[in-house]
Phi, psi and omega in degrees: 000123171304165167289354168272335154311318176274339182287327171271340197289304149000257187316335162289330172264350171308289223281007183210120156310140161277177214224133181252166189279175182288308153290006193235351139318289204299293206297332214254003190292150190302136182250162188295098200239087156334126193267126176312098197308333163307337189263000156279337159314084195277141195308166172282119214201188155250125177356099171321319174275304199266335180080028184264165202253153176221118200290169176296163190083316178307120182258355200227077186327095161329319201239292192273357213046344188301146163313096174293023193186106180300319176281003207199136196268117200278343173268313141267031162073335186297130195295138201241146160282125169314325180275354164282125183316308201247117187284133194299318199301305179221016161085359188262131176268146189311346193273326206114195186214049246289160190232119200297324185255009174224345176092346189285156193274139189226154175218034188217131165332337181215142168309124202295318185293309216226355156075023167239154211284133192245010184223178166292300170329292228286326174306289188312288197273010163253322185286335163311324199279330200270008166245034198244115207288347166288322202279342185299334167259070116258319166289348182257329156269009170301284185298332151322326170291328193247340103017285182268348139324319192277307179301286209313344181246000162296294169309311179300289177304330211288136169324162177304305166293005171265298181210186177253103223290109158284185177244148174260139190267162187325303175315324179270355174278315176313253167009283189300314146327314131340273216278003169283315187286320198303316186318275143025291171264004188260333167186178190258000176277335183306139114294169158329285190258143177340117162290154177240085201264196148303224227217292191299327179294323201278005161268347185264343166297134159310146160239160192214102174316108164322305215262330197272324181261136203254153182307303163338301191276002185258319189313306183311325189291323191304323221264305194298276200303032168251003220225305171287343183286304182337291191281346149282003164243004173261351161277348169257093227225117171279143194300158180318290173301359164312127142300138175339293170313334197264283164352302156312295173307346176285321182275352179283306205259020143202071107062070159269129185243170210226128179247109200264110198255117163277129156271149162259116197269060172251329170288353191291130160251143153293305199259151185211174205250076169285108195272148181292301162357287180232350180091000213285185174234162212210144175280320176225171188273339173291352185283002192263166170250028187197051194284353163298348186274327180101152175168212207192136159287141211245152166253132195225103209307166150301337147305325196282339165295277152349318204245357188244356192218039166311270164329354177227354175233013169313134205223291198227157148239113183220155192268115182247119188256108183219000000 
């Protein structure tokens, strides 16, 4: 064969793709590596909406609320085009979503404020939670709980000629105090005060003789079903296969809260006067009822306050459910 023959055949074959089997597609086609979500996560800077400073990380605008990640549906996790409005996945606009019962702007399946479900998702997985049997046992010892609050502050409060209000020491004021909140946070289905059910419900509640159980003993009863809410709330565990989003929204919609207790720091000093006497601290050595005795000034953080004056500067108590 001449060399101009072979030089077209050459050249003839540039010009045809060999032709592949369907596995030899397959094998050579690019394959699919989900992207990390921390590497979606844009650095610290300012908010594309409201133009407010944003910490690194944030997926979520601190001040406007709005979605910080452009590539991603800040409501089901599902990948979005930066020029699209609308997620193809769950219909949610990129903008956000106002939430029907307090009006605040959402960019999450539930209100960042006030925790109730602003979507279908946010629908769908509350109906899931209030048909779910561990959270159905976190509500039942909720109402056992709040059952024996309400006697245990009936004995405390009661006048002299009905009983005799004992007093509670701190660990037991803490506690009720805990399980007041907690009561609180599992649903809006709890009430205050005792359900009034069915047959079968009011045998699964404790009773309690007014005149025969004594304060000890309603504490003790107190103590042990504070103990079963403990271990009934570590049963609410969103399944293995969950998505982030779902996995929020499973804890989202039964409202496990955080209880965040406000002080009042208007008394706070750094340095303050520990009289030798009791040890106690003092604003000055004249405030002791023994300044002769002597003592030494101490520097004392506003944690190390808080934690030595808890009980006499407490101000508020509120629930951050997120």
């Amino acid at each position: 064969m001449s060399s101009q023959s072979k030089n077209a055949d050459k050249g003839g074959s540039g010009r045809f793709k060999a032709v592949q089997s369907p596995k030899q597609q397959q094998r050579t086609a690019p394959r699919f590596r989900p992207k990390s979500f921390a590497a979606s996560r844009p650095a610290a800077g300012l908010c594309d909406w409201c133009q407010q400073p944003v910490p690194a990380g944030a997926v979520i605008c601190p001040h406007c609320g709005r979605s910080l990640t452009p590539d991603q549906c800040s409501f089901c996790g599902a990948r979005m085009s930066p020029a699209a409005k609308f997620c193809t996945h769950c219909g949610q606009s990129r903008e956000g979503t106002v939430c029907p019962a307090c009006g605040t702007l959402n960019a999450r399946n539930f209100c960042r404020r006030c925790g109730a479900p602003v979507t279908p998702l946010g629908r769908e997985a509350q109906a899931a939670a209030q048909a779910d049997p561990a959270f159905r046992a976190v509500q039942d010892r909720a109402a056992e709980l709040a059952r024996l609050h309400t006697r245990i502050e009936e004995l405390r409060q009661a006048p002299p000629q009905e009983a005799s209000a004992p007093s509670l020491s701190e660990a037991d004021r803490a506690l009720l105090d805990r399980y007041a909140d907690v009561l609180r946070a599992v649903g809006a289905s709890v009430p205050a005060q005792p359900l009034a059910g069915t047959r079968e419900q009011e045998r699964r509640l404790p009773r309690y003789a007014d005149t025969a159980v004594d304060l000890d003993a309603l504490l003790d009863a107190y103590r042990e079903k504070a103990a079963e809410m403990d271990d009934a709330l570590a049963r609410l565990v969103p399944p293995p296969d969950f998505t982030p989003e779902q996995q929020r929204d499973y804890y989202a919609a039964r409202k496990v809260a955080t209880v965040h207790t406000a002080y009042d720091m208007s008394g706070y000093q750094p340095t303050v006067w520990q009289c030798n006497y009791c040890g106690a601290y003092h604003e000055n050595p004249s405030a002791c009822v023994a300044p002769e005795l002597g003592g030494r000034w101490v520097y004392v953080t506003p944690e190390q306050y808080v934690e030595r004056s808890h009980s006499f500067i407490e101000a508020s108590h509120t629930l951050r459910i997120d």
